[in-house]
C-alpha positions in Angstrom: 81.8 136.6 102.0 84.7 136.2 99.7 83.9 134.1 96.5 86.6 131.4 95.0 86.9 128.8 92.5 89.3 126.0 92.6 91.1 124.6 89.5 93.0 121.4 90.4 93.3 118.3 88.1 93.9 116.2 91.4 89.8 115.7 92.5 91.3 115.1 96.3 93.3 118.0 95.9 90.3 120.1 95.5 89.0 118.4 98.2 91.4 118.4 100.8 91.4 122.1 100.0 87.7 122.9 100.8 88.2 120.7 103.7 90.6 122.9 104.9 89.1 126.5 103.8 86.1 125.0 105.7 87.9 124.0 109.0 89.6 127.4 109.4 87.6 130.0 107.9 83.9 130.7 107.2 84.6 134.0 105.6 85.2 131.8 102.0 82.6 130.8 99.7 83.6 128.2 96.9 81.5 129.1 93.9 83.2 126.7 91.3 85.5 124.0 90.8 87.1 122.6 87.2 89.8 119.9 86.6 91.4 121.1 83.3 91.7 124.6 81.3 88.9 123.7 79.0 86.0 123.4 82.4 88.3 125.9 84.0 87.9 128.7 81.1 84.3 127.7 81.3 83.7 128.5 85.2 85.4 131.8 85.2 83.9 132.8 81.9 80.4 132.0 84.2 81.7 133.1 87.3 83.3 136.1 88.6 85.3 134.8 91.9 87.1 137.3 93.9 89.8 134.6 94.7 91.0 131.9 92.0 93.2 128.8 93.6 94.9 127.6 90.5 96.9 125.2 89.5 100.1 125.2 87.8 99.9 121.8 85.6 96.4 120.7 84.4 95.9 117.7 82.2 95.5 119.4 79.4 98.0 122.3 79.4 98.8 124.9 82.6 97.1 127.1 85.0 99.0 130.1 82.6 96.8 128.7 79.3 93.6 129.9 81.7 94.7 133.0 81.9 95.5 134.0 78.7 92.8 132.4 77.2 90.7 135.0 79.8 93.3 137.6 78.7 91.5 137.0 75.0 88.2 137.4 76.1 87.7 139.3 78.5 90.3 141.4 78.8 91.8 140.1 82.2 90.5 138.5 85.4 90.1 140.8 88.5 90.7 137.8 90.8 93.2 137.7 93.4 95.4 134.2 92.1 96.6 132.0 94.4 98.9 129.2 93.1 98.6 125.9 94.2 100.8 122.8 93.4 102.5 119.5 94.5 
């Protein structure tokens, strides 16, 4: 089972999303989801998924801001990234 978190501001986004991870694969476990890098930095400092779906531009800042604010913390994320935008 692979582990993921999405990080979308766009709440149908993140739905349409699981919808699809859900119709085409079982192997994909969603652990987490945010809507801005404040609840995102929160879930992956909680979380460790092996895949992060992130977007680009968040409400309050960029997909970018997550990771470096992870970069100060922890060090870095071992996550495979997958951007995801309109």
């Amino acid at each position: 089972m692979i582990t993921a978190v999405l990080i979308d501001d766009d709440k149908h986004l993140r739905t349409g999303l699981k919808a699809l991870l859900e119709r085409y694969t079982n192997e994909i476990h969603i652990i987490g989801e945010a809507e801005s890098v404040k609840t995102g930095v929160a879930i992956l400092e909680k979380t460790q998924p092996q895949v992060l779906f992130l977007d680009i531009h968040l409400s309050d800042g960029t997909g970018f801001d997550i990771l470096e604010q992870l970069a100060k913390t922890k060090g870095k994320t071992n996550a495979h990234i997958v951007f995801i935008t309109a």
